[in-house]
C-alpha positions as CSV (number, residue, x, y, z in Angstrom):
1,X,0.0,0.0,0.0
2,X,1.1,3.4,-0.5
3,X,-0.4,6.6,1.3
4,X,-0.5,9.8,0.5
5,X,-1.4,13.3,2.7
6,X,-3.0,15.8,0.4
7,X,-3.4,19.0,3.0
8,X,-5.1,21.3,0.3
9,X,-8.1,19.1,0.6
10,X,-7.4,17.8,4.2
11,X,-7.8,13.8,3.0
12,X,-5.6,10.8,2.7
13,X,-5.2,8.7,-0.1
14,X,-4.1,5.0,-0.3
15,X,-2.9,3.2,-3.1
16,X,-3.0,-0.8,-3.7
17,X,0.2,-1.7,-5.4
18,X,-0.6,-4.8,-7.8
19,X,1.9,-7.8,-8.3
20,X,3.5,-5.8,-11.7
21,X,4.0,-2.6,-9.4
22,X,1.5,-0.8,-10.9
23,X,-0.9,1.5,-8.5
24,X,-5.1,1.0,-8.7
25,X,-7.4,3.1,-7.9
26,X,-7.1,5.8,-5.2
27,X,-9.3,5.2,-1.5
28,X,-9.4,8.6,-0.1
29,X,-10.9,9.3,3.0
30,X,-11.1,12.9,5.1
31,X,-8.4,13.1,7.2
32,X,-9.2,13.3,11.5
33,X,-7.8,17.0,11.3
34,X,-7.1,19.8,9.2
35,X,-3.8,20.1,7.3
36,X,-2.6,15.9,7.0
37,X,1.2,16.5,6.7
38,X,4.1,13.5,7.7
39,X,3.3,10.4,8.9
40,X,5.0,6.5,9.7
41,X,3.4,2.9,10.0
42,X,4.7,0.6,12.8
43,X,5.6,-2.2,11.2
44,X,2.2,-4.0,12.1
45,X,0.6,-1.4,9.8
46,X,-0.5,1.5,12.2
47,X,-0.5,4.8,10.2
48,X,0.3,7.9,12.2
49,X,-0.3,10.8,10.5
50,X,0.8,14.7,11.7
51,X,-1.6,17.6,11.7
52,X,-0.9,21.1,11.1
53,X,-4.2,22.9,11.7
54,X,-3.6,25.1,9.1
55,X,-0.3,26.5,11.0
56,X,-2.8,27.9,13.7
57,X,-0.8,28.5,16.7
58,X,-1.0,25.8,19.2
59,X,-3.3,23.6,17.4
60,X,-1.0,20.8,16.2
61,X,-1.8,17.1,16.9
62,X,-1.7,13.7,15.5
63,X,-4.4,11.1,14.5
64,X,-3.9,7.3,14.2
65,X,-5.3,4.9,11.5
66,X,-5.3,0.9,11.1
67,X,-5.5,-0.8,7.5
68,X,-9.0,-2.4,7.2
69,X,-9.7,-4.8,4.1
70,X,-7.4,-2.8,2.4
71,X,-8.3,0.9,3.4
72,X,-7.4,3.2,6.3
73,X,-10.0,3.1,9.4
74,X,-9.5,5.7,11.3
75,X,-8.6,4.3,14.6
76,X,-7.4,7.9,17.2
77,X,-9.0,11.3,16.4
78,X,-7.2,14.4,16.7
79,X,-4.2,14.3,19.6
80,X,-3.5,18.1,19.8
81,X,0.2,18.8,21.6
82,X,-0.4,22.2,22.3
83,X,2.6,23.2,20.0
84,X,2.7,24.6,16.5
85,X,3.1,23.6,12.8
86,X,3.7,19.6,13.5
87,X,5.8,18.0,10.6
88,X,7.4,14.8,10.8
89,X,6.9,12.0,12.7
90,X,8.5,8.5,12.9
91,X,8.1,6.0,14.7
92,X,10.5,3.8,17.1
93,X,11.4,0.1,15.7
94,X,9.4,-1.2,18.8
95,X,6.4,0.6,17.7
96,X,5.9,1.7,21.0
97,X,6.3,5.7,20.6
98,X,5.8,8.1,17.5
99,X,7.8,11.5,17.8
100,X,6.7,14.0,15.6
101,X,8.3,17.5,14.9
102,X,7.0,21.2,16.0
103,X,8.1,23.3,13.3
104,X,7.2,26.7,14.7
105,X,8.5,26.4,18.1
106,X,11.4,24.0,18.0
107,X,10.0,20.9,20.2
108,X,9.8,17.4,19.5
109,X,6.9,15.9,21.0
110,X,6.2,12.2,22.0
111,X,2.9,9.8,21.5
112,X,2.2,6.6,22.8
113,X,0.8,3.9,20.7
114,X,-0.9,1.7,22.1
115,X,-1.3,-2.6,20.5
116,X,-4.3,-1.7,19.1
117,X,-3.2,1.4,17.2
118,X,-4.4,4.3,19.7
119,X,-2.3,7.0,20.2
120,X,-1.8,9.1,23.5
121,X,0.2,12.7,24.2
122,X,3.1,11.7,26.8
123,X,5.1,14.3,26.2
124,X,4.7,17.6,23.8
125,X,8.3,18.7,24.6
126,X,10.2,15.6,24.8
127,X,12.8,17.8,23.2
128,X,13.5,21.2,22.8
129,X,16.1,22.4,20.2
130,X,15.2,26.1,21.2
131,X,12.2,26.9,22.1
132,X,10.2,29.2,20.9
133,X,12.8,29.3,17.9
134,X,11.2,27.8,14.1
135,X,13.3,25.2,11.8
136,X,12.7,21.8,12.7
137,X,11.6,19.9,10.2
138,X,12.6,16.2,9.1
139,X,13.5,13.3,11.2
140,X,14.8,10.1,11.6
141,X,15.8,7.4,14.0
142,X,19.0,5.6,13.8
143,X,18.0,1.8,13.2
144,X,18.5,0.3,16.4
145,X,16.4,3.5,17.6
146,X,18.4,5.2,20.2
147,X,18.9,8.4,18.7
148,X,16.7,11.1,17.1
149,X,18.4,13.1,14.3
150,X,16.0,16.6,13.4
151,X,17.2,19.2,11.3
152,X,17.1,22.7,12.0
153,X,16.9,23.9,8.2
154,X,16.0,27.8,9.5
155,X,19.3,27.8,10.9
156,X,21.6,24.9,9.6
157,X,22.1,22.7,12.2
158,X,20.9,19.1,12.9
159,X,19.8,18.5,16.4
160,X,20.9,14.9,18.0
161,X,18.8,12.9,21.6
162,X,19.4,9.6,22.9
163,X,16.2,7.4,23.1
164,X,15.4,6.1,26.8
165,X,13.9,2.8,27.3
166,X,10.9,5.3,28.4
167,X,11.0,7.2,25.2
168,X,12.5,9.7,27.0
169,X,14.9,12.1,25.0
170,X,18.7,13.0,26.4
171,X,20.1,15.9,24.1
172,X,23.9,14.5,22.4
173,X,24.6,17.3,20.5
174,X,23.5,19.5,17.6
175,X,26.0,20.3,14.6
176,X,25.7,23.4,12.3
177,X,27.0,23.6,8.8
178,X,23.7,22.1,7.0
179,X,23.7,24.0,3.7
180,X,20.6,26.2,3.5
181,X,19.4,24.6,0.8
182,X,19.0,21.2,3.0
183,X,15.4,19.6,2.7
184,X,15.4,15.8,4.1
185,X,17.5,14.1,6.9
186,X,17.4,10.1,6.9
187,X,19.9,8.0,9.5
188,X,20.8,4.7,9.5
């Protein structure tokens, strides 16, 4: 399956991909919030998508979806973190916790997920580049999960936190130098 956000129209779009590779038709359904932007699947097939509220201050959240014959059933309405502009998210190789990205105020904010593919606000500043401060944008997980790359593409850096068993976030470091021009970050 492939999904797609489409935030002009506030709806996600899945595509079956057949045995030649092919796409068929398009499933759409209206997304839980306004403004469908990143998202991850856990590897049993949860979809967690971010929300930007239309960049409204303070509305961010996240919503949760499980495949159903084929299509996406919405399975978590709206989480809101209280932050702003939510980007990314990812989500850790235990499937555990999703962390998703604050663009306009520089946190990092972390749902649970549950087995059943409910999600839950733990903590919406797990971790703080600078608050207050816009920029972060993608992120990824090294494999093994236990660190969080983000970059900072306002201002050139890439920010670095060690994973707790917890889902807890340790700062390591942050590195500038990204060329302005940067638009994706992936770790391995």
């Amino acid at each position: 399956m492939v999904v797609i956000t489409q935030r002009g129209t506030d709806s996600i779009g899945t595509y079956e991909v057949r045995a030649d590779g092919a796409f068929g038709a398009p499933r759409m359904i209206a997304s839980q919030g306004p403004t469908p932007y990143g998202f991850a699947f856990t590897s049993g097939g949860t979809l967690v998508v971010t929300e930007a509220f239309r960049a409204e201050k303070g509305a961010a959240a996240a919503s949760s979806y499980v495949i159903v014959d084929g299509s996406l059933d919405p399975r978590t309405g709206s989480v809101g973190n209280g932050r702003s502009e939510i980007c990314w998210a990812v989500v850790t190789p235990d499937d555990r916790y999703a962390f998703t990205t604050n663009f306009a105020d520089g946190a990092v904010s972390r749902y649970a997920i549950a087995a059943d593919g409910s999600l839950s606000l733990e903590d919406a500043t797990a971790g703080i580049a600078v608050d207050g401060m816009t920029g972060l944008r993608d992120e990824d997980l090294s494999s093994d999960g236990r660190f969080l790359y983000v970059i900072d593409a306002d201002h050139g850096r890439i920010y670095g936190w060690s994973v707790g068993a917890a889902g807890t976030l340790e700062p390591v470091g942050s590195w500038e130098g990204v060329p302005s021009t940067v638009a994706g970050l992936a770790a391995s």
